[in-house]
C-alpha positions as CSV (number, residue, x, y, z in Angstrom):
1,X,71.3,37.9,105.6
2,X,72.8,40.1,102.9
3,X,71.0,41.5,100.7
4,X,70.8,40.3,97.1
5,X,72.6,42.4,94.4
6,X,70.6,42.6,90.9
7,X,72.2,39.6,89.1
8,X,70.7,37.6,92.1
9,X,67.4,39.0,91.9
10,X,67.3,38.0,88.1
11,X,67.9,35.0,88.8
12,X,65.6,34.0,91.5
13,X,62.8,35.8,89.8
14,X,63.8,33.8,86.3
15,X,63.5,31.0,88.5
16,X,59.9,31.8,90.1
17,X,58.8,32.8,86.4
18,X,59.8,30.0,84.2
19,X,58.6,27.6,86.9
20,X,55.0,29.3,87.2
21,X,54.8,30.4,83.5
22,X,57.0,28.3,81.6
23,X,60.1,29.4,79.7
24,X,58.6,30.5,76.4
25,X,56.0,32.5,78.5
26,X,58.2,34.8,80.2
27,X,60.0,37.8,78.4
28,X,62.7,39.4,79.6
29,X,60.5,42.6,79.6
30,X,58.4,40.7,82.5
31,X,61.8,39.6,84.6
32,X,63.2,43.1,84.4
33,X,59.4,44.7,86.1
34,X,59.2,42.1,88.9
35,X,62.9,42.7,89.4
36,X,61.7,46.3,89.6
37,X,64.8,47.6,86.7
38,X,64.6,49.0,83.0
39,X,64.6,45.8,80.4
40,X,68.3,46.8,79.5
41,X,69.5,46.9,82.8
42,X,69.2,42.6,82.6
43,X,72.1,43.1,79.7
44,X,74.7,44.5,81.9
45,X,74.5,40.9,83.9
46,X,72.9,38.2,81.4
47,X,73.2,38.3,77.1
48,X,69.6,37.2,76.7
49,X,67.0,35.1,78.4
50,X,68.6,31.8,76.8
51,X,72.1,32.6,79.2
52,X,69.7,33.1,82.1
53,X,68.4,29.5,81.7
54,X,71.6,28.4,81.2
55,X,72.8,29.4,84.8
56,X,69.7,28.0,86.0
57,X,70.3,24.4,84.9
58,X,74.5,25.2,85.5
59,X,73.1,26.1,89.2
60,X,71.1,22.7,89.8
61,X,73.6,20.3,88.6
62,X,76.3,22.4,90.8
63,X,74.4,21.9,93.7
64,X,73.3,18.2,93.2
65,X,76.9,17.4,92.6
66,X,78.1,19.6,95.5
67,X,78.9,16.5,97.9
68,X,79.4,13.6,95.0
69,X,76.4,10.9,96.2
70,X,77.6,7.3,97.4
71,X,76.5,6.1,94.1
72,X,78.8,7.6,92.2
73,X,82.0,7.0,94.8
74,X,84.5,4.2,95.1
75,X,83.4,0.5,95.9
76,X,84.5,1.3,99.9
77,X,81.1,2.3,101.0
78,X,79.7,-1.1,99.7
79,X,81.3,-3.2,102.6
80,X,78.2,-1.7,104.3
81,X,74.6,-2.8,104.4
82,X,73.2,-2.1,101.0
83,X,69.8,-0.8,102.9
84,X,71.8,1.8,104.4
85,X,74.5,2.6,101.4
86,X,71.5,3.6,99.7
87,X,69.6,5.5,102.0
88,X,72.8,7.4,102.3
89,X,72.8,8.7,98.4
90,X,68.7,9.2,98.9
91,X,68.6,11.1,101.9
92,X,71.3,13.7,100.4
93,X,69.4,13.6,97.0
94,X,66.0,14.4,98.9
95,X,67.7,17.0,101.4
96,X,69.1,19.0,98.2
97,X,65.8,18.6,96.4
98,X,63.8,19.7,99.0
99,X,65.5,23.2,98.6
100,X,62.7,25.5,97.4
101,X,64.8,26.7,94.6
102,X,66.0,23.3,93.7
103,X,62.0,22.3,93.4
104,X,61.2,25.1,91.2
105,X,64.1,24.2,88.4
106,X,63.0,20.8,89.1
107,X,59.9,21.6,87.9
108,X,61.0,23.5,84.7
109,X,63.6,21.8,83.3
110,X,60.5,18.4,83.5
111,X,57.8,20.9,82.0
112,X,59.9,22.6,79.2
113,X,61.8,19.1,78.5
114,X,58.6,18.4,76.2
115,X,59.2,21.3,73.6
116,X,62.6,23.4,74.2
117,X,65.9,21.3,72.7
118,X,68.3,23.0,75.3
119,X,66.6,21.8,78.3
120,X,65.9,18.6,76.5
121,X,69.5,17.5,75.7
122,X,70.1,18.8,79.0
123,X,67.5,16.0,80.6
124,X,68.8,13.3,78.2
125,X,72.1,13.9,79.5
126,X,73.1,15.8,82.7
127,X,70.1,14.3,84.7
128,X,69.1,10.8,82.7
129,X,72.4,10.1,81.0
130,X,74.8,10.6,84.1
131,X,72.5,9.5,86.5
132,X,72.1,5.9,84.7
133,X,75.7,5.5,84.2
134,X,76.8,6.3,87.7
135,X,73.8,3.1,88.4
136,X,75.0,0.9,85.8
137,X,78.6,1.6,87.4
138,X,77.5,0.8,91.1
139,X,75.4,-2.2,89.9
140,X,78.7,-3.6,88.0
141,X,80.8,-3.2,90.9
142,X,78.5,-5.0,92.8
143,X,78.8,-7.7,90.7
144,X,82.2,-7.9,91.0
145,X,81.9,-7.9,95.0
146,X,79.6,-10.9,94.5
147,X,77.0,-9.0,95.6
148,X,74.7,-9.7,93.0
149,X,74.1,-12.8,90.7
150,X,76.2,-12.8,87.8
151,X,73.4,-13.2,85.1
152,X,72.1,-9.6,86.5
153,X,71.2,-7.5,83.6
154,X,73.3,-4.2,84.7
155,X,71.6,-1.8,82.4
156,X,67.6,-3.1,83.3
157,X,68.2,-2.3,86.7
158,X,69.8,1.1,86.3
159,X,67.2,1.7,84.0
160,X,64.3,0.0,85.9
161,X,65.5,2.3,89.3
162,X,65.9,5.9,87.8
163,X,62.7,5.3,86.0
164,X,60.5,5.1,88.2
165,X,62.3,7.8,90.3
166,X,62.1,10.1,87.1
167,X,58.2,9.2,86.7
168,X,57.2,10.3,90.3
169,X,58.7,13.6,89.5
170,X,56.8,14.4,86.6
171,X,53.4,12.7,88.8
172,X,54.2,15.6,91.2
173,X,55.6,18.6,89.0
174,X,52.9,18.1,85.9
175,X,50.1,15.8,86.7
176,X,49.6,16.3,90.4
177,X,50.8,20.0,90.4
178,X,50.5,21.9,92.7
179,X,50.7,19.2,95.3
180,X,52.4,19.8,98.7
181,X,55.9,19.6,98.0
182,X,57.0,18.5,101.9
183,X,54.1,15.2,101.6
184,X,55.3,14.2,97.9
185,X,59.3,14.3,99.3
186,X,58.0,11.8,102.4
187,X,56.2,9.8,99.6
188,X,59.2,9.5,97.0
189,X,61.4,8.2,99.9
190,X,59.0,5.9,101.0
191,X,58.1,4.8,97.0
192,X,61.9,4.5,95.4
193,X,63.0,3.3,98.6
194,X,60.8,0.1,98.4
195,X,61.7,0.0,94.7
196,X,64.8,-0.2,95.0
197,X,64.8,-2.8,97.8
198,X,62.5,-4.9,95.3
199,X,65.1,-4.5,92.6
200,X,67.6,-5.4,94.7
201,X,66.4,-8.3,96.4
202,X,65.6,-10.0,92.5
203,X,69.2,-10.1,92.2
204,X,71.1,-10.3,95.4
205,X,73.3,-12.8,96.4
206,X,72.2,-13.9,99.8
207,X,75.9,-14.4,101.6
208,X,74.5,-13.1,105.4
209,X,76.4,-15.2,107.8
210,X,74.5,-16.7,110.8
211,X,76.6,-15.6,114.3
212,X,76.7,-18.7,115.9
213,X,79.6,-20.7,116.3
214,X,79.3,-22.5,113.1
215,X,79.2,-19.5,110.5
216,X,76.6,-21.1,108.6
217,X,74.0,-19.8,106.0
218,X,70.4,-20.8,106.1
219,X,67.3,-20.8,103.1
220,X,64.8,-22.5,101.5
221,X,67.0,-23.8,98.9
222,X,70.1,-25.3,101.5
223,X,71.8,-24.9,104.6
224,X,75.9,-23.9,104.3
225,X,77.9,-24.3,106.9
226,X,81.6,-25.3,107.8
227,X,83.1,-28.9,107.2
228,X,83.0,-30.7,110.5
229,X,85.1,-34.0,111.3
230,X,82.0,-36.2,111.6
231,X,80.9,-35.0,107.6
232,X,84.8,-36.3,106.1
233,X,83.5,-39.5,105.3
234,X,79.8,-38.5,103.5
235,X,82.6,-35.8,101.9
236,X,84.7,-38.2,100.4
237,X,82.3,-40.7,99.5
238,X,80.0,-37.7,97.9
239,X,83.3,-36.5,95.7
240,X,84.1,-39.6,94.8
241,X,80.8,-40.0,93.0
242,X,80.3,-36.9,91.7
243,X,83.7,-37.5,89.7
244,X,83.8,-41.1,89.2
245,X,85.1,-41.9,85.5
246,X,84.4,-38.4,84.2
247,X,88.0,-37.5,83.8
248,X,89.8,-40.8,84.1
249,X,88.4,-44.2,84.6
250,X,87.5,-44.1,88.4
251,X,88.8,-40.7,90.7
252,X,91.1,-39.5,92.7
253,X,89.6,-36.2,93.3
254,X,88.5,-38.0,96.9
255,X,91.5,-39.0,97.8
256,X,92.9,-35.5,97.0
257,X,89.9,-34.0,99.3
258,X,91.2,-36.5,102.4
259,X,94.8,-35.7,102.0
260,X,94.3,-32.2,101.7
261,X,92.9,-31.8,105.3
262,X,96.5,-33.0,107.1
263,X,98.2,-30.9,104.5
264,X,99.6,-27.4,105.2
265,X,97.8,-25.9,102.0
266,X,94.8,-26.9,103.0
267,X,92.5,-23.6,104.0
268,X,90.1,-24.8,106.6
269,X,88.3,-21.4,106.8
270,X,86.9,-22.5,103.2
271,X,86.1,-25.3,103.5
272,X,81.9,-25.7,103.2
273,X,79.2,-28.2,103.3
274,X,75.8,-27.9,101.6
275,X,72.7,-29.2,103.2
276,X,69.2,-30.4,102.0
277,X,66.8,-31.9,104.8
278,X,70.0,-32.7,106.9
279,X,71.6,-34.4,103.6
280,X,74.9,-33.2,102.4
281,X,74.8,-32.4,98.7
282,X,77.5,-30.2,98.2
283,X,80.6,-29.2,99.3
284,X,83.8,-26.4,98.4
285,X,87.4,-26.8,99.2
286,X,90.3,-23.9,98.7
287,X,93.8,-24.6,99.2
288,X,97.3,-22.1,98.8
289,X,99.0,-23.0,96.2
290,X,102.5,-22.1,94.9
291,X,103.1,-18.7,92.7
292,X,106.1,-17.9,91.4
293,X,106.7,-14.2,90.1
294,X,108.9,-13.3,87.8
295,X,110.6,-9.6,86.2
296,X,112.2,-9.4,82.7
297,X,115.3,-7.8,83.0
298,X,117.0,-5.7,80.5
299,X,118.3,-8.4,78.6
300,X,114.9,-10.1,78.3
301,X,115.8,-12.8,80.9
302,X,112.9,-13.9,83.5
303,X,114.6,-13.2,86.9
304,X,112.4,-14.8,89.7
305,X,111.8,-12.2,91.8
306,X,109.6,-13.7,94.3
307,X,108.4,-16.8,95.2
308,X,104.4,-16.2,95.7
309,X,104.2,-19.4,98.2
310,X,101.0,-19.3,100.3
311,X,99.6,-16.2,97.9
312,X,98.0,-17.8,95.4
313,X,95.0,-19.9,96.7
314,X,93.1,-22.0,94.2
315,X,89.5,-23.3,94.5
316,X,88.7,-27.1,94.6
317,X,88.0,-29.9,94.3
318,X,83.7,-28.8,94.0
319,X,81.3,-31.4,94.3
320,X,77.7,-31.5,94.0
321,X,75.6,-35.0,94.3
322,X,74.1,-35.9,91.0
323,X,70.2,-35.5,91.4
324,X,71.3,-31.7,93.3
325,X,73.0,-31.0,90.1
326,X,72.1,-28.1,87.8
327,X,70.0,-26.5,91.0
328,X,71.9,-23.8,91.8
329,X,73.7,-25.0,94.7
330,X,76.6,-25.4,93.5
331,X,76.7,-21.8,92.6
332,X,75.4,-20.9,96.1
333,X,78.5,-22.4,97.4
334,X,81.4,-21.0,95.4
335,X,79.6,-17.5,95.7
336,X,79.3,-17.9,99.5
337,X,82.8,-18.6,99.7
338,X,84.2,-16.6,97.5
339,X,83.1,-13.4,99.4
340,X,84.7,-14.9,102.7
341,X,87.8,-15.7,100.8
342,X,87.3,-11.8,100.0
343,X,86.9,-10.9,103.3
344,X,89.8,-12.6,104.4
345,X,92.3,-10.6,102.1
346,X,93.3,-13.4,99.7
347,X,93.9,-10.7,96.5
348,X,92.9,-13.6,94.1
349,X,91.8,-17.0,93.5
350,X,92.4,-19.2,90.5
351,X,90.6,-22.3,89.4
352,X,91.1,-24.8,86.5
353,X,87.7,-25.7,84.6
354,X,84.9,-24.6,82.7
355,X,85.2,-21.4,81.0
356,X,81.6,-20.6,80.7
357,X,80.8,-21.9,83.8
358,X,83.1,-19.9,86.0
359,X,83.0,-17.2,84.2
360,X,79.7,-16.0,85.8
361,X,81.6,-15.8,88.7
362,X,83.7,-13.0,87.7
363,X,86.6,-15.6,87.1
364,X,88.7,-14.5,83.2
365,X,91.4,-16.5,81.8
366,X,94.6,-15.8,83.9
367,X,97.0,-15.4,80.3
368,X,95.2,-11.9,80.8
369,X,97.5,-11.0,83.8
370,X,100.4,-13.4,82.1
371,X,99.1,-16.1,84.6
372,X,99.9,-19.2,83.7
373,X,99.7,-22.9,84.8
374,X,102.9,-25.0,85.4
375,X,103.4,-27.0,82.9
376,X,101.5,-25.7,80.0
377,X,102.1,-23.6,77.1
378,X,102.9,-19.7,78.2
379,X,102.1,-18.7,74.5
380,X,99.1,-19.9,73.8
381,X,95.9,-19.0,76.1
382,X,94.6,-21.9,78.3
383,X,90.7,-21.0,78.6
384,X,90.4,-23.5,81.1
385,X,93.1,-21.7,83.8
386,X,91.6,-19.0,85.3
387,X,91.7,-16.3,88.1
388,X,89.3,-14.2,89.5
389,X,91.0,-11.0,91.1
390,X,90.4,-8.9,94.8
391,X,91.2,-5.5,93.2
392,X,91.8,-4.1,96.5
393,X,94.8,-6.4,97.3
394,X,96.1,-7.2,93.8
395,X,97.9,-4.0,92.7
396,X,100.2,-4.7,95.6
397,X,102.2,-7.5,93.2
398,X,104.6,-5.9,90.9
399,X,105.4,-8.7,87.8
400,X,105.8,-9.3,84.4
401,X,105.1,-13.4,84.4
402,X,103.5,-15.6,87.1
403,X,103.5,-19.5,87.0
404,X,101.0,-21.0,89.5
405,X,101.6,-24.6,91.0
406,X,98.9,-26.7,92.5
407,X,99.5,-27.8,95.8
408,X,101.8,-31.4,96.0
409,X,98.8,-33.1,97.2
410,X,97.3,-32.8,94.0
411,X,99.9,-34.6,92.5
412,X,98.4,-38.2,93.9
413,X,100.1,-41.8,93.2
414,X,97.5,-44.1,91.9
415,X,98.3,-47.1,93.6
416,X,97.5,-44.7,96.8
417,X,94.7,-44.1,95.4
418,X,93.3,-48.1,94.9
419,X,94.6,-48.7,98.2
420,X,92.2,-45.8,99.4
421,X,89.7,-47.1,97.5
422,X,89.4,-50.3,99.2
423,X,87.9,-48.6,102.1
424,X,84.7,-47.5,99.5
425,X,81.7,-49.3,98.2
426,X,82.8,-51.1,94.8
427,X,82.6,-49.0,91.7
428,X,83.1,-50.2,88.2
429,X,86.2,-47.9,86.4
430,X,85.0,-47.3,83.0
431,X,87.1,-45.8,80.2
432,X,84.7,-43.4,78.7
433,X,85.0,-41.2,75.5
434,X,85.8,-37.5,77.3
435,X,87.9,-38.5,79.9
436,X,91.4,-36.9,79.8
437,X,93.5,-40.2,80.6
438,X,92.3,-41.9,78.1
């Protein structure tokens, strides 16, 4: 190993100083004797013992950020385990602390942080401020992957995390000082690693599928799985009440669910049950609808530039039975099969309904990416047509407009309909203040 010139030297010393003494009780005169040089010689390298600190706390965040940690890259690594994303980012954080000389500043920059302003702002921001971001940012992309409920507070559980990381620190470098630096590092793995998993588990979206044949999903609070054939008539009959005069005296939404499965939009992949002690209360259909893409040429005229057939796959009809309702399930359902809609490379997925219902889904009004739905007006923002985007896949669509078409099927004759009907127990139609053929 070469030797170290005298710069070096300061600056290890510095280092072994302020950590032992503290800054404000080590002079410069005491650095230049254990260096083993005249007090001025320090001037030829630093300005004054304020620069010297200065490289110090340059020096750790240069090192920590060396190899940028998993929780500050792109959403790629996510497609992992989240168990083992993280223990990724904690066992390069731990290997780089465990650095004698990273321990030491470690220890300063928490000791002095109580009465010197540099190293303070330098805590608030280089190690507390960035560090929470680059957690609030993972936690949001998460959210966007579906990985986590919706209704997750991003900034409590960046905040809740590094918190608790930050207080075992100071329990090792202040109150427990000097403990055995190799036990504490085994500890904090152990300590933040369990944190975290509690965190994460409060918020997680469960969407592990089983790997038998059926692709199901199992818990406490229902059992998804595939449509089979034998479940199309409970399906229908299940829709059918769940919709029966709440937009128009009787449904059709039924009838819509049976035709789509001989039609060629229909997406059988997607197409899920929900179970409660081996009752079906819920269930999901997606189909591909029609998008057609259009550039504005030079003139301002809308040239169709593509015909988006098969690309633009919209979610529904959604059921869940009536006494299920307002249980969860039916988010369970459209979460589940949104990440396998995700997983299967469809870049987005529109739906027409609530705002503030699908919204916590990550679904915004499509007028935002001049989406719009046949038939309505393109200048004026229809809250209840809306997309929720695949990032990945999306920026592959170059466009200025895009009008979306629900499959034909959806457009259903109503005499069909009675006719279809007749094969149902008798319901009473009802026109009802609400409904939309009114």
């Amino acid at each position: 190993m070469a030797e170290k010139n005298t710069k070096e030297k300061i600056f290890d010393v510095s280092i072994d100083l302020f950590s032992q003494k503290g800054y404000d009780g080590v002079s410069i005169r005491q650095i230049a004797k254990e260096v083993g040089i005249k007090e001025s010689s320090i001037y030829n390298h630093y300005n004054s013992k304020e620069s010297i600190l200065e490289s110090i706390l340059n020096y750790y965040i240069n090192e920590m950020l060396k190899e940028e940690a998993p929780v500050m890259q792109s959403g790629e690594k996510l497609d992992m385990d989240f168990e083992q994303f993280y223990k990724e980012g904690s066992d390069r954080f731990i290997s780089k602390l465990s650095e004698e000389k990273m321990m030491k500043i470690t220890r300063i920059f928490l000791v002095e942080s109580y009465h010197n302003e540099k190293i303070k702002n330098f805590v608030k921001e280089a190690i507390i401020g960035y560090a929470i971001k680059g957690w609030e940012d993972l936690f949001e992309l998460m959210k966007e992957k579906n990985f986590i409920r919706m209704d997750a507070d991003i900034k409590q559980l960046a905040e809740s995390f590094y918190y608790y990381g930050l207080f075992l620190l100071y329990e090792h470098f202040i109150i427990n000082y000097p403990e055995d630096d190799e036990t504490f590092l085994k500890d904090f793995e152990r300590r933040t690693t369990a944190h975290m998993k509690l965190l994460f588990n409060s918020v997680k979206i469960d969407l592990e599928e089983d790997d038998g044949e059926n692709n199901n999903e199992s818990s406490n609070e229902g059992h998804i799985r595939l449509e089979k054939e034998k479940d199309y008539s409970k399906v229908e009959n299940l829709v059918r009440d769940a919709f029966w005069n709440v937009y128009r005296p009787g449904a059709y939404e039924h009838y819509i669910v049976h035709k789509l499965r001989e039609d060629s939009s229909f997406i059988k992949e997607l197409a899920y049950v929900i179970e409660k002690d081996d009752e079906i209360i819920g269930h999901i259909n997606y189909s591909k609808g029609r998008l057609d893409l259009f550039k504005e040429n030079r003139y301002g005229v809308d040239i169709k530039v593509n015909e988006g057939s098969g690309k633009a796959t919209v979610l529904g009809p959604i059921a869940i039975d009536f006494k299920h309702q307002s249980h969860g399930y039916g988010s369970k359902i459209i979460r589940h099969t949104l990440n396998l809609a995700q997983k299967m490379n469809i870049p987005f997925v529109f739906v027409i309904g609530d705002e503030d219902y699908y919204h916590r889904f990550g679904f915004e009004s499509a007028s935002k990416y001049n989406f719009f739905l046949e038939g309505t007006d393109f200048d004026e923002e229809n809250p209840f047509f809306m997309i929720k985007i695949f990032e990945k896949t999306f920026n592959d669509f170059d466009y200025d407009k895009g009008i979306f078409k629900n499959p034909k099927v959806f457009d259903v004759d109503e005499k069909k309909v009675d006719e279809f009907d007749e094969g149902f127990e008798y319901k009473e139609k009802k026109v009802l203040e609400g409904q939309l053929d009114m």
